[in-house]
C-alpha positions in Angstrom: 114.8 84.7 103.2 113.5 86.0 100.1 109.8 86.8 99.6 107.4 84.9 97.8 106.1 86.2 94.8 102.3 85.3 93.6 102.2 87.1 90.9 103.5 89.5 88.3 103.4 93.2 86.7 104.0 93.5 83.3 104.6 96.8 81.3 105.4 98.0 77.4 107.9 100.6 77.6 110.3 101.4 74.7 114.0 101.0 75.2 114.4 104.8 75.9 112.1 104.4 78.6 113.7 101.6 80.3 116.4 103.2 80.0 115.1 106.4 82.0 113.5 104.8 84.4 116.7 102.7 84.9 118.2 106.1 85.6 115.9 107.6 87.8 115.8 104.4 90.0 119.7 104.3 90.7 119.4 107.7 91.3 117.2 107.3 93.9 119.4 104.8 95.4 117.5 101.4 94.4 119.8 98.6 92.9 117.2 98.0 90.3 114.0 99.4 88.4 111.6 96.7 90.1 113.0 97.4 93.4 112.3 101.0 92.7 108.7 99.9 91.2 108.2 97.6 94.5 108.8 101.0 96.8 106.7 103.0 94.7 103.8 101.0 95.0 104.0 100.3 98.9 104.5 103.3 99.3 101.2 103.9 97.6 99.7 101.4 99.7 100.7 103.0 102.5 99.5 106.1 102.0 95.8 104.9 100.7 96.2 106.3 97.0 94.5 103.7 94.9 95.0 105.2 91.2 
């Protein structure tokens, strides 16, 4: 069942860093850059780090 989303993250990036951060989320094993982005800030959650 997918989640429910209420609401959205937005961010400028140029192309170049798309692409990079494209790169360094398959890398790391995540089909895409927002589930990378998703992980990353859970993760942050988790751990209490609020910046």
């Amino acid at each position: 069942m997918p989640i429910a989303r209420t609401s959205r993250l937005s961010v400028r990036a140029s192309p170049s860093e798309l692409a990079r951060w494209k790169s360094v989320a398959r890398h790391l094993g995540h089909a895409t850059t927002a589930h990378w982005i998703r992980a990353l800030l859970t993760t942050s959650e988790l751990v209490g780090d609020n910046g």
